[in-house]
C-alpha positions as YAML, in Angstrom:
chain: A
units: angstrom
residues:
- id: 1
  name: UNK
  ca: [93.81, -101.28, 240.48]
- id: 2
  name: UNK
  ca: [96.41, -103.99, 241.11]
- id: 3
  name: UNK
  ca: [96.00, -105.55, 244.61]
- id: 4
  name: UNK
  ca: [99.55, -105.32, 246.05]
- id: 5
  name: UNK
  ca: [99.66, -102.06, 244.41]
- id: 6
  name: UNK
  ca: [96.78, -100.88, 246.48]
- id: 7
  name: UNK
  ca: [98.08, -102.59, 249.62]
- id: 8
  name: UNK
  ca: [101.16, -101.14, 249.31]
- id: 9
  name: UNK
  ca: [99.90, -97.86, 249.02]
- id: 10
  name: UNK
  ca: [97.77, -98.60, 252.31]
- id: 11
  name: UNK
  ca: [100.49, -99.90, 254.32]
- id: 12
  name: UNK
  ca: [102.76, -96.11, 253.31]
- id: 13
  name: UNK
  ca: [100.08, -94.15, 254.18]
- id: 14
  name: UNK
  ca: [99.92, -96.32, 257.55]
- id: 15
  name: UNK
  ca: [103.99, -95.89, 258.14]
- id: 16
  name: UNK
  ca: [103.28, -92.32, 257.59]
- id: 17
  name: UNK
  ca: [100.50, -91.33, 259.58]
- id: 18
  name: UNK
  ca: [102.61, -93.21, 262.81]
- id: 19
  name: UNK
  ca: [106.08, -91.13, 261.85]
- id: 20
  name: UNK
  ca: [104.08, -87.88, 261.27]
- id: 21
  name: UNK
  ca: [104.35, -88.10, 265.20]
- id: 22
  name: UNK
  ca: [107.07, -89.71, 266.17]
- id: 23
  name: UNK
  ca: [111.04, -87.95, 265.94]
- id: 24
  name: UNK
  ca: [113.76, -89.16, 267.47]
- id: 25
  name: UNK
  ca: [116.30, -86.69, 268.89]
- id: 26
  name: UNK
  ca: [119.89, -87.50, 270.55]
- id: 27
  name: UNK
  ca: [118.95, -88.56, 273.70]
- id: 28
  name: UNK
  ca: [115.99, -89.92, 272.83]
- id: 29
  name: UNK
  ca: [116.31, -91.74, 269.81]
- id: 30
  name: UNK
  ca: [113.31, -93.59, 267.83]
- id: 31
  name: UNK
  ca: [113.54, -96.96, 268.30]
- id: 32
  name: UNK
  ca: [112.19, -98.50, 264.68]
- id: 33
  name: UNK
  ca: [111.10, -102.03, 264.12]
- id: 34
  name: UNK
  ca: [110.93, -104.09, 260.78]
- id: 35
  name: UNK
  ca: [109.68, -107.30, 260.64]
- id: 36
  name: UNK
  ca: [110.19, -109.50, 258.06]
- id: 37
  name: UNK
  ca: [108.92, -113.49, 257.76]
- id: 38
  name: UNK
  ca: [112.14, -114.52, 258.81]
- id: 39
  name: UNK
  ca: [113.91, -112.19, 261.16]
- id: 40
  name: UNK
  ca: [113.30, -109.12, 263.16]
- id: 41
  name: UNK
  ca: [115.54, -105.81, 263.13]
- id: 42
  name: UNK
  ca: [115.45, -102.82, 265.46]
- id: 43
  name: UNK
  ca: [117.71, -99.89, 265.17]
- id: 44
  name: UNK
  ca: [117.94, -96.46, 267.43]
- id: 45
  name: UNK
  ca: [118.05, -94.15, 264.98]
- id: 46
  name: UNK
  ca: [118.88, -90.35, 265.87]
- id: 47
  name: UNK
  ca: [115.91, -87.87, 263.29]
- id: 48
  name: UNK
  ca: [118.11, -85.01, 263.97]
- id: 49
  name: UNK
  ca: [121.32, -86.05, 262.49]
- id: 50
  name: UNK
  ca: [119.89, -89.01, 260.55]
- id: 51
  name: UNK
  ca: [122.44, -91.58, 262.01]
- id: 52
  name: UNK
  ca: [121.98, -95.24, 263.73]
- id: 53
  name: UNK
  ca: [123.06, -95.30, 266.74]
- id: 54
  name: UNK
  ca: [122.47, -98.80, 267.48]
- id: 55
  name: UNK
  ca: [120.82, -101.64, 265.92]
- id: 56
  name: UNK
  ca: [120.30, -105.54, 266.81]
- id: 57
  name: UNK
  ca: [118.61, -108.40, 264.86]
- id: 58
  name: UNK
  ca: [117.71, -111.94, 265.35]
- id: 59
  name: UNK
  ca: [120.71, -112.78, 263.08]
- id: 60
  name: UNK
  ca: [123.18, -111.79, 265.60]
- id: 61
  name: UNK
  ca: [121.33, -114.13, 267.99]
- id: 62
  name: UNK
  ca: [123.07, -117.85, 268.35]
- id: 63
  name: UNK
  ca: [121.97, -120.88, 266.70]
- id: 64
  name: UNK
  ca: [120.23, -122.08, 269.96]
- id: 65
  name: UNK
  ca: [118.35, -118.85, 269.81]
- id: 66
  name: UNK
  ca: [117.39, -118.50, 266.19]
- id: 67
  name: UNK
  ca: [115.62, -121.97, 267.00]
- id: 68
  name: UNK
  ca: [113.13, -120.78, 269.30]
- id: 69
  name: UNK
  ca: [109.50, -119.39, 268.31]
- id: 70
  name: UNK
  ca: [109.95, -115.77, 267.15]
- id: 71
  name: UNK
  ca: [108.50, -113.66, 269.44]
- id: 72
  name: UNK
  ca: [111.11, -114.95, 271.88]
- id: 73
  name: UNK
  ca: [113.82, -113.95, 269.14]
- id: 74
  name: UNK
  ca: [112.13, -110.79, 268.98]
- id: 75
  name: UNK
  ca: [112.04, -110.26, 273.36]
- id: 76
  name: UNK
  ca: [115.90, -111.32, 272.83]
- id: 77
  name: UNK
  ca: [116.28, -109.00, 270.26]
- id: 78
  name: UNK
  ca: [114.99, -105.70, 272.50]
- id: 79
  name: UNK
  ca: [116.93, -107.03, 275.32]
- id: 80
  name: UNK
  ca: [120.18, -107.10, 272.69]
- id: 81
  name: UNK
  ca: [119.11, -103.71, 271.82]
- id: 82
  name: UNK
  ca: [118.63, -101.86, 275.39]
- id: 83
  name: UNK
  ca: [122.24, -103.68, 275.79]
- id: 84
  name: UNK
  ca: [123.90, -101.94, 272.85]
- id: 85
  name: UNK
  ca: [121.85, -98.38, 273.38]
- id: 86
  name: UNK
  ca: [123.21, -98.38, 277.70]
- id: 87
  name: UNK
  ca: [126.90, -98.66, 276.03]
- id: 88
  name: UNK
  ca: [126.01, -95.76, 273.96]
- id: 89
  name: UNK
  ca: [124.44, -93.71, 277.08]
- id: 90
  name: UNK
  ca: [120.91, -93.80, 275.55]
- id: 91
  name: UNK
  ca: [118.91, -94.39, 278.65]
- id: 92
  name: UNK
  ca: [115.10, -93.35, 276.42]
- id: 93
  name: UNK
  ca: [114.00, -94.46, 273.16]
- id: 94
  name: UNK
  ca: [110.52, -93.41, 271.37]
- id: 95
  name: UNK
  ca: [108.99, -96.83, 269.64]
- id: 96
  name: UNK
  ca: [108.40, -96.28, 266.04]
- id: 97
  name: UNK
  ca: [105.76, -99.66, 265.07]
- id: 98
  name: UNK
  ca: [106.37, -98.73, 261.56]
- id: 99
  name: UNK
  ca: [102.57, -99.41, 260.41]
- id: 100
  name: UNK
  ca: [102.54, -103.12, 262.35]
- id: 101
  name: UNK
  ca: [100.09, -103.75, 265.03]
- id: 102
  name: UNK
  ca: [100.99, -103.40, 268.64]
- id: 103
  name: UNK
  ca: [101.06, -107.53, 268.67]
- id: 104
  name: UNK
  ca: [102.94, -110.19, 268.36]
- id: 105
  name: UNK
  ca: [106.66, -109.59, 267.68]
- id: 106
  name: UNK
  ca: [106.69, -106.33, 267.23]
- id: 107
  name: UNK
  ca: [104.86, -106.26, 271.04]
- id: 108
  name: UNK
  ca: [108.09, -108.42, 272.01]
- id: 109
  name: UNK
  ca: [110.86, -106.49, 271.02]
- id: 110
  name: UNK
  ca: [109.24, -103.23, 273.16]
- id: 111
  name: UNK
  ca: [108.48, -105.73, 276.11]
- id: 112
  name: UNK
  ca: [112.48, -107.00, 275.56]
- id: 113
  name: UNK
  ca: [113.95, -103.67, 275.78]
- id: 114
  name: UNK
  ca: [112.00, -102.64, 278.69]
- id: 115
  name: UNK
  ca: [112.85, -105.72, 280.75]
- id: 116
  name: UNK
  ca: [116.48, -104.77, 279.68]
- id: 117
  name: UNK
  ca: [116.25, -101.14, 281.26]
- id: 118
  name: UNK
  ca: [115.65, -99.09, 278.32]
- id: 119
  name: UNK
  ca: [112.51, -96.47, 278.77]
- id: 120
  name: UNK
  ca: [110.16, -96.57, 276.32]
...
């Protein structure tokens, strides 16, 4: 079997098995993470309806920002988040890893929202 075939298939089943139990409703929306080499994005996103209610990147951060090491971007990015999800009265969020490790920048952007207020 073709390597990156077979990692791929790992890394589904991984994404899976975390969203087999984790939903997010209204009020407390799942708060998903995708990390790519290059940026981070995080979106509230509402199971129930199947709508974003809010979402943030490190591409909306300023050029001062987007010079700093990444898991800063990524704490800037959960505090941009918790921001944008108090506007929308979202006070709870449930953190959807998406298959990543608890580490790193995906760590950061949980740690970034909490500082800003938002429960997690």
């Amino acid at each position: 079997m073709n390597l990156r075939k077979r990692h791929n298939q790992v890394k589904e089943r991984r994404v899976r098995r975390v969203r087999a139990r984790i939903f997010g409703e209204g009020e407390k929306p799942r708060l998903a993470v995708f990390r790519s080499n290059r940026s981070i994005y995080a979106q509230l996103i509402d199971d129930l309806n199947g709508r974003t209610l809010a979402a943030a990147s490190s591409k909306e951060l300023g050029k001062e920002a987007q010079k700093s090491p990444k898991s800063a971007q990524a704490e800037q990015v959960g505090a941009l988040l918790a921001k944008k999800a108090k506007e929308a009265g979202i006070a709870k969020a449930v953190f959807d890893r998406r298959g990543y490790a608890y580490h790193g920048r995906v760590r950061s952007v949980a740690e970034g929202a909490r500082k800003a207020g938002l429960t997690i």
